[in-house]
C-alpha positions as CSV (number, residue, x, y, z in Angstrom):
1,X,11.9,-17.4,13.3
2,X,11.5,-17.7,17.1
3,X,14.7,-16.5,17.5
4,X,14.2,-13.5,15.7
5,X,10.9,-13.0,17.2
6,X,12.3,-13.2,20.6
7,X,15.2,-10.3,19.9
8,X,12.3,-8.4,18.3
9,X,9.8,-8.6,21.5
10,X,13.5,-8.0,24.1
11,X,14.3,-4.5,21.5
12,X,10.5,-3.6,22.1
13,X,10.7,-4.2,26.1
14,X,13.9,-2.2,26.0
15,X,12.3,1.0,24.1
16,X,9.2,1.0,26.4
17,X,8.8,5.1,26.7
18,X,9.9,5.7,30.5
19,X,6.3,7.7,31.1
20,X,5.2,4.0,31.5
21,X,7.0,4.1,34.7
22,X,5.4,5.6,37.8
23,X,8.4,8.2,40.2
24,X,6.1,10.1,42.2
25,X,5.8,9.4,45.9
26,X,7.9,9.1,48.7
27,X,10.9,6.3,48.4
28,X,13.1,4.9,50.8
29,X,16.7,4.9,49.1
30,X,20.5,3.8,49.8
31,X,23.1,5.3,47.8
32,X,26.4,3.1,47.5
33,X,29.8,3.7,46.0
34,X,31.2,0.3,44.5
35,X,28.8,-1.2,46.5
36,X,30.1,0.1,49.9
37,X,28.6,2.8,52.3
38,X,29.7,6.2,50.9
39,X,31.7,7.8,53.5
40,X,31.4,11.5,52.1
41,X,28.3,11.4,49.8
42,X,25.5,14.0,50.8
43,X,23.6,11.0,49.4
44,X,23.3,7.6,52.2
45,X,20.2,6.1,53.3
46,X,17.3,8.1,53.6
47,X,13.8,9.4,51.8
48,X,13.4,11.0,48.6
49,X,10.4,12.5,47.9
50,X,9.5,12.7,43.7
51,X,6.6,15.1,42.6
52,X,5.3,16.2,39.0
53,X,4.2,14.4,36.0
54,X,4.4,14.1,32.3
55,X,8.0,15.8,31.5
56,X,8.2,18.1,34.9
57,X,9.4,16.5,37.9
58,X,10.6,17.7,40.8
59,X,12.4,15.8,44.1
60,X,14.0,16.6,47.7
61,X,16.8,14.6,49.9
62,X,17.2,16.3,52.9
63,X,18.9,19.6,51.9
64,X,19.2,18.5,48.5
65,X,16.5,19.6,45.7
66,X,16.3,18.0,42.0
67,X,14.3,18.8,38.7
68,X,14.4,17.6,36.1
69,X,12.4,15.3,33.2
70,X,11.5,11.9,31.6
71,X,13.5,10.6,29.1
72,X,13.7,7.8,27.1
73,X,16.3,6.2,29.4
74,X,14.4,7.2,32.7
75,X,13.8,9.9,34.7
76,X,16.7,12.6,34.8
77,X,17.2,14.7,37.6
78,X,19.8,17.8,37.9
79,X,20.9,18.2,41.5
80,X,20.9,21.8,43.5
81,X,21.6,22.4,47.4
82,X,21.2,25.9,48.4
83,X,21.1,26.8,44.6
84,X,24.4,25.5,43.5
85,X,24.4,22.5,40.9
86,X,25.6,19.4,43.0
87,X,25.2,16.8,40.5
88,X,22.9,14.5,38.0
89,X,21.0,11.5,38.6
90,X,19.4,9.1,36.3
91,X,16.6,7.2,37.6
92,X,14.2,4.2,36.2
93,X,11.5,2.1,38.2
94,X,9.8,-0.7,37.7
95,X,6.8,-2.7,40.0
96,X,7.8,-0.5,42.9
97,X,11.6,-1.0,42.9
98,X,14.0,2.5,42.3
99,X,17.2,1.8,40.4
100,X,19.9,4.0,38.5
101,X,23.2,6.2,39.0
102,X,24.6,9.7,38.6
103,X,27.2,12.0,39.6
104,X,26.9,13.5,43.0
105,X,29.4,15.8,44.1
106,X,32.0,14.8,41.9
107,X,31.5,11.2,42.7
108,X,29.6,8.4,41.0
109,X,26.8,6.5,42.9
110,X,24.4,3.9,42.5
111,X,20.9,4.6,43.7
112,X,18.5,1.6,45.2
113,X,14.8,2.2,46.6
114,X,11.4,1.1,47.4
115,X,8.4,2.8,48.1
116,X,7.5,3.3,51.5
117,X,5.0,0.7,53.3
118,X,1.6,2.1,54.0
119,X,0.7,2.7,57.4
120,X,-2.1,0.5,58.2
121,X,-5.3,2.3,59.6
122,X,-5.1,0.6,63.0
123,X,-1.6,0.0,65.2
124,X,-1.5,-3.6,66.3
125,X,-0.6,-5.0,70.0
126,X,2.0,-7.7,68.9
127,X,3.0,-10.5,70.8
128,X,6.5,-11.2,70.8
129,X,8.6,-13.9,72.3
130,X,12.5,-14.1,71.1
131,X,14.1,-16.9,69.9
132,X,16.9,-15.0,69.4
133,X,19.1,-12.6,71.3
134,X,22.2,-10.5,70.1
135,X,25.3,-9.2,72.3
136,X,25.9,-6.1,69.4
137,X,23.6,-3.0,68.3
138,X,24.1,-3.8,64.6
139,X,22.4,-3.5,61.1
140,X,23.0,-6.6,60.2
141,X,20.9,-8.7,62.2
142,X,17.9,-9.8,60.9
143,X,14.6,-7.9,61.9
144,X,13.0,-9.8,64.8
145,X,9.8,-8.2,63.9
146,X,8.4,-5.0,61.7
147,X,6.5,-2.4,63.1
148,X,4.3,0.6,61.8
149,X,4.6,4.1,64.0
150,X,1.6,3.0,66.3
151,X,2.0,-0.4,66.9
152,X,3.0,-1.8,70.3
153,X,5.0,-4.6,71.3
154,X,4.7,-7.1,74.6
155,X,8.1,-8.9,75.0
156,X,10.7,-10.6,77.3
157,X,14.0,-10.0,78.4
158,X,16.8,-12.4,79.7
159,X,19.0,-11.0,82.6
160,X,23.0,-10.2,81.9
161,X,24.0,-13.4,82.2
162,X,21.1,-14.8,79.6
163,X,18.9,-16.7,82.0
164,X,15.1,-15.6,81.3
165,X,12.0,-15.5,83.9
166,X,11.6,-19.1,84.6
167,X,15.6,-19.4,85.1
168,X,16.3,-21.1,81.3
169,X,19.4,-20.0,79.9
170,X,18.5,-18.7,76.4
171,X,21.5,-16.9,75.7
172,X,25.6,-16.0,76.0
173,X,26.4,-13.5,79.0
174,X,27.0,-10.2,78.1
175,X,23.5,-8.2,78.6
176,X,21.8,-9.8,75.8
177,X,19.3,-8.3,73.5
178,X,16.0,-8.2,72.8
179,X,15.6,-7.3,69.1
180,X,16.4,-5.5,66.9
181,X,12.4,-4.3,65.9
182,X,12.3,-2.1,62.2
183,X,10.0,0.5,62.3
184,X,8.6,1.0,59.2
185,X,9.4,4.6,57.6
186,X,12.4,5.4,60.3
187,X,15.3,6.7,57.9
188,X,18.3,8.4,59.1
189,X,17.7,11.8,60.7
190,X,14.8,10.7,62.5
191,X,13.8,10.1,65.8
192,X,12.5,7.1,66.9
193,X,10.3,7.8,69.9
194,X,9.7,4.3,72.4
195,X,7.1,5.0,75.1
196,X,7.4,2.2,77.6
197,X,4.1,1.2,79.0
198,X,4.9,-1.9,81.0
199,X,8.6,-2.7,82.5
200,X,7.8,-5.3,85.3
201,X,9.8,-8.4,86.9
202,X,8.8,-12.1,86.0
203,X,11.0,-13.4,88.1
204,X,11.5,-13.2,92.3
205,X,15.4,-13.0,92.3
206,X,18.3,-10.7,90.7
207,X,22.0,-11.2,91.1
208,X,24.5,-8.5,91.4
209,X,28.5,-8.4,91.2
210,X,30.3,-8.3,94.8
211,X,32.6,-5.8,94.5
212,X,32.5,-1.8,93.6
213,X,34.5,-1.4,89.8
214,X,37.7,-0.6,89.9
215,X,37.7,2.6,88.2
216,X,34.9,4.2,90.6
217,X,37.6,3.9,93.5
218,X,41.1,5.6,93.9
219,X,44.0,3.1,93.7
220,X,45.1,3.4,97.0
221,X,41.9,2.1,98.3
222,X,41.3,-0.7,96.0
223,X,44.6,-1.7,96.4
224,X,43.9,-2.2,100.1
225,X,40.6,-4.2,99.8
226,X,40.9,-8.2,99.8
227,X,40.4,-9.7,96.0
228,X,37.0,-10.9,94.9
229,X,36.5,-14.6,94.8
230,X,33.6,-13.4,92.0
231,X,30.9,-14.8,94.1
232,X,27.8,-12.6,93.2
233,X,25.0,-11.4,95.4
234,X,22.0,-12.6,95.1
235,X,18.9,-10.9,95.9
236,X,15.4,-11.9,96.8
237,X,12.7,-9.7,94.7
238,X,9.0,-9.6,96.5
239,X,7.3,-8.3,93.8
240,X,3.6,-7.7,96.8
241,X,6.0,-5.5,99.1
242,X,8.1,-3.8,95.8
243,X,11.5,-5.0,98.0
244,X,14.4,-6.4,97.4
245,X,16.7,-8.1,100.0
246,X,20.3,-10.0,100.4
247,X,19.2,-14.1,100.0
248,X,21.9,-14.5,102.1
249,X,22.8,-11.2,104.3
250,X,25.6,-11.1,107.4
251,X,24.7,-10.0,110.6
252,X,25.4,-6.4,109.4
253,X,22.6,-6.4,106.4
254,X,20.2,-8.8,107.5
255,X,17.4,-5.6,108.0
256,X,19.1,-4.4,104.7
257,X,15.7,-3.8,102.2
258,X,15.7,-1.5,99.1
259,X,12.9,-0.3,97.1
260,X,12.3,-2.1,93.8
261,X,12.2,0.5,91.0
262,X,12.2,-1.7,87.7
263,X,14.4,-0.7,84.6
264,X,16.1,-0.7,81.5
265,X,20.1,-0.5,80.8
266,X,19.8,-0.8,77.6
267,X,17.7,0.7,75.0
268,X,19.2,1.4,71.4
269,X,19.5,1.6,68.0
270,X,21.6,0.7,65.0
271,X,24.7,2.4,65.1
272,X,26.2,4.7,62.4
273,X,27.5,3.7,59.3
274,X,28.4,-0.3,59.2
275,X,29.3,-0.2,63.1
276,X,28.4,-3.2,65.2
277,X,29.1,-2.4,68.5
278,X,29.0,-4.4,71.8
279,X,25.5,-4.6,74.0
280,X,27.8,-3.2,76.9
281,X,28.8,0.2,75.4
282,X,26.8,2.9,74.3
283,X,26.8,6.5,71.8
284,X,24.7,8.7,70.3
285,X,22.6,5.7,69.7
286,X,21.6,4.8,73.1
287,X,22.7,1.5,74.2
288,X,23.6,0.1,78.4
289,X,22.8,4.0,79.3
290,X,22.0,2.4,83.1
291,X,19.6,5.4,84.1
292,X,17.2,5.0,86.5
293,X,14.8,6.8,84.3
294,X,14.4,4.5,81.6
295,X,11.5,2.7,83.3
296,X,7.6,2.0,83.2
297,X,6.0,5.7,81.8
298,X,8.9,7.3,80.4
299,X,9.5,8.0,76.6
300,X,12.5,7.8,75.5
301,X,13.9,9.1,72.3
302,X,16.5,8.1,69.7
303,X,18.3,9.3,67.2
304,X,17.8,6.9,63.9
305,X,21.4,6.5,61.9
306,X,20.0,3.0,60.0
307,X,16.6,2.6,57.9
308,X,14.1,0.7,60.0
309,X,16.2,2.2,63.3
310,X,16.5,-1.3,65.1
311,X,15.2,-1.1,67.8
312,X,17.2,-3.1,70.8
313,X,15.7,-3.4,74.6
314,X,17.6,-5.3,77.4
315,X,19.8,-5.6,80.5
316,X,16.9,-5.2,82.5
317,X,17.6,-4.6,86.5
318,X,15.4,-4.8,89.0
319,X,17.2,-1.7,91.2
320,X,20.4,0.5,90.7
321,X,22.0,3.1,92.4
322,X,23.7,5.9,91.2
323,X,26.7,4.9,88.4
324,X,25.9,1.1,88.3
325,X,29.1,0.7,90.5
326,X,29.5,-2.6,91.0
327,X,29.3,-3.2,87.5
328,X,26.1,-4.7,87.5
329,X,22.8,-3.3,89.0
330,X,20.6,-5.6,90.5
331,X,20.0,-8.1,87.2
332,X,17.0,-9.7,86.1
333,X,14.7,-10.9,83.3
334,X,11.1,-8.9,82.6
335,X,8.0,-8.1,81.0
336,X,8.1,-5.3,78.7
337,X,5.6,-3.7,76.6
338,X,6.0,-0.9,74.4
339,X,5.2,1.0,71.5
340,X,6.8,3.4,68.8
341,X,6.1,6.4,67.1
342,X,8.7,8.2,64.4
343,X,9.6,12.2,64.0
344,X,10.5,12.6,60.7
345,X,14.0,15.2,59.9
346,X,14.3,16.3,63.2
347,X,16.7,14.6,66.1
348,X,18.6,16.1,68.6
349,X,21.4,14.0,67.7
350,X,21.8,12.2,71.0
351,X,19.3,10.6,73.3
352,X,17.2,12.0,75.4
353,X,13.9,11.2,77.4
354,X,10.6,12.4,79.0
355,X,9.6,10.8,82.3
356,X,5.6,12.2,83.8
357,X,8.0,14.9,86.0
358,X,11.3,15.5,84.3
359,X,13.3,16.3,80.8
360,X,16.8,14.3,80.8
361,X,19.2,14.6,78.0
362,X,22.2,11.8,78.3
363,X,25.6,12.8,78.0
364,X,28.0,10.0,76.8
365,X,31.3,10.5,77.2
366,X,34.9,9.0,77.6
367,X,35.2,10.9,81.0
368,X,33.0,12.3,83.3
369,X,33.9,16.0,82.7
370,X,33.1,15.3,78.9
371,X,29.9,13.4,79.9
372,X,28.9,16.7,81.6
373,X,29.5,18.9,79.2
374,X,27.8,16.5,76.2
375,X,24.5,16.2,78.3
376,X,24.4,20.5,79.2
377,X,24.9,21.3,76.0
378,X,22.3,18.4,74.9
379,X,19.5,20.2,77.2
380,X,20.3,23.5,76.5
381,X,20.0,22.5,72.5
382,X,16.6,21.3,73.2
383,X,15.3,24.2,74.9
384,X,16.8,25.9,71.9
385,X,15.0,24.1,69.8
386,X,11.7,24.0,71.8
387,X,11.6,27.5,73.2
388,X,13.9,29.3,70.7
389,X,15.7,31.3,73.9
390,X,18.4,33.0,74.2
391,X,21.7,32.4,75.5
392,X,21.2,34.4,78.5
393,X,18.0,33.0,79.1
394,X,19.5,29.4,78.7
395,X,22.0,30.6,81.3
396,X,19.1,31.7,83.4
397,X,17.4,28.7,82.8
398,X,20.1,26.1,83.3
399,X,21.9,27.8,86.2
400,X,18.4,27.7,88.5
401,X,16.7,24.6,87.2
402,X,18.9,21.6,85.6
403,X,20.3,19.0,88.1
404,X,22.4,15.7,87.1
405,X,21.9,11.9,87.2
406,X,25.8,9.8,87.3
407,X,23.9,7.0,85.7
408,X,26.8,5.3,84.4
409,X,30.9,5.4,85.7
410,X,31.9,1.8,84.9
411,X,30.9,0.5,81.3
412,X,33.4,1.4,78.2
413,X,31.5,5.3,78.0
414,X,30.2,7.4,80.8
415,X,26.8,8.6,81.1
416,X,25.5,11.9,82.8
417,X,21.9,13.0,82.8
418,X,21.1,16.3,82.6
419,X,17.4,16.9,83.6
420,X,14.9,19.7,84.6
421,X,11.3,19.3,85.9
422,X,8.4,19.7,83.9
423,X,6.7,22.6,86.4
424,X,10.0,24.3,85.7
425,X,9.6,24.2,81.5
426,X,5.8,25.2,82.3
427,X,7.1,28.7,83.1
428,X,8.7,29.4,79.9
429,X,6.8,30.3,77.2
């Protein structure tokens, strides 16, 4: 009897009319092939947005648009991108959770999701202190900490070689990490905007390699100069006169002062796909960009490739000059604050950033000449975008106005800056 019971109540559950079920909203979904990132599916990570009740239901992702019904077996969906059938998808949910398969472009995926997290009426000013630091931009670290578009975030960072502000190694060498932070509600095709409000020293020394890279030099010279013995410079940081001088300077450098101008290397996202991909490089996603104008007051902006975008911050240098050509600017631990905002379906595809007098775009590249020609064609997409010109007048524009940064010559990719002042952009309308 309680057996039959039992297989009565499990045939009930099972015939439960999907109209029980609640589709409409905004979801955050992953769609896998045999449980694997889809290499060529027009269906990843990202948001799909479900309207309509009753037996009429309608849904976007990205470019693609659905309609469809409720059916006994869930909600079905017929696919269409720019008005051509793409495929089928059949869709239950239950307590919040997505589930289901189809046919999309001739190829069967499974479909996971969850609504999206509410943003909470307030941000928050979190207080952050890592346990934990990572040497990769990756999606599969564990989030350090979630954040809603708002909220800000007061931190630390260890230098290269992982020693933090009261001189406590805390991590491996190899500009450790700070991170990564999910933002709630980034999906892939965002941009993940990071204003930094505070980047200051915690620390009254940085140490810096003693030799120019290799491969900023022509051979014949390097070949001529005596071998390193490794021993790195070490600089004292006087945080009352913003100066920076040789701890131990020769007869030659002992007047030798430089300006302090406080920074980040590295700022970055998850990578693309399933990549996980060394602190020291850098893409599309950021990474050890070494510009001088990733510092206190300047926005920075990132394209998102992973849900949540991941946030990494590190490699944090008290000065640099032009290229990073030692290898290694003038490296120490910080203070950072910051905070995060999200713009949903629209990146530029690369990063770029927004300092109180100038526009930069960064151009990565495997060579300077295609670093150059990455970061023009990155600024003159954005005043595309922004000011809808036209070729000539991005000619006009670019040939009077944009100047470039060498912020990086000696890390696995190269990265050229090309900027334009702000008084300049105020005279296009």
């Amino acid at each position: 009897m309680k057996a039959a019971l039992f297989l009565a109540a499990s045939l009930a559950a099972l015939t439960l009319p999907a109209s029980a079920a609640d589709y409409a909203g905004r979801w955050e979904i992953s769609g896998r092939q045999f449980g694997m990132y889809p290499s060529f599916q027009p269906i990843t990570d990202g948001r799909l947005e479900i309207t309509g009740n009753g037996d009429s239901y309608t849904a976007t992702y990205n470019t693609l648009n659905f309609s469809g019904s409720l059916q006994k077996d869930g909600l079905h969906l017929d696919c269409a991108v720019a008005g051509k059938p793409c495929g089928t998808l059949t869709l239950r949910e239950s307590k919040g959770v997505l589930a289901g398969t189809g046919t999309i472009a001739g190829e069967v995926i499974d479909i996971t999701g969850k609504r999206a997290a509410p943003r909470p009426a307030r941000p928050t000013a979190r207080e952050f202190t890592p346990k934990l630091f990572h040497t990769l931009y990756s999606s599969s670290a564990a989030p350090a900490l979630r954040l809603f578009p708002g909220d800000s975030v007061h931190t630390e960072t260890v230098d290269n070689r992982g020693y933090d502000g009261k001189n406590v190694f805390r991590s491996a060498h190899g500009n450790p990490l700070t991170g990564p932070f999910y933002v709630e509600g980034a999906m892939p095709g965002d941009t993940l905007v990071v204003h930094l409000t505070r980047v200051r020293l915690n620390r009254d020394y940085a140490m810096q390699a003693n030799a120019i890279a290799g491969n900023a030099l022509n051979t014949s010279y390097l070949q001529s100069l005596p071998k390193s013995d490794g021993t790195l410079n070490e600089w004292r940081l006087d945080a009352a006169t913003n100066t920076g001088a040789l701890a131990r300077p020769g007869d030659h450098l002992r007047d030798y002062k430089v300006a302090l101008m406080p920074m980040l290397g590295c700022v970055g996202v998850a990578p693309p796909r399933q990549q996980a991909i060394a602190s020291s490089n850098l893409g599309p996603w950021g990474g050890n960009m070494d510009s001088q104008l990733v510092r206190e007051g300047t926005t920075v902006y990132l394209p998102v490739f992973q849900p949540g975008a991941l946030l990494y911050i590190g490699d944090t240098h008290a000065q640099q000059g032009d290229g990073e050509l030692p290898g290694q600017a003038m490296e120490t631990s910080m203070d950072v604050t910051f905070s995060v905002e999200v713009i949903e379906g629209k990146t530029l595809g690369q990063t770029w950033l927004e300092t109180n007098d100038e526009v930069g775009v960064m151009g990565v590249g495997g060579s300077l000449d295609e670093s150059l020609r990455v970061a023009t064609t990155g600024l003159a997409q954005w005043l595309t975008d922004r000011y809808h010109l036209s070729p000539s007048e991005i000619a006009a524009v670019l040939g009077t106005a944009m100047r470039y940064e060498i912020a990086e010559v000696v890390d696995p990719q190269i990265n050229v800056v090309a900027k334009i002042r702000k008084d300049m952009l105020a005279k296009i309308h």
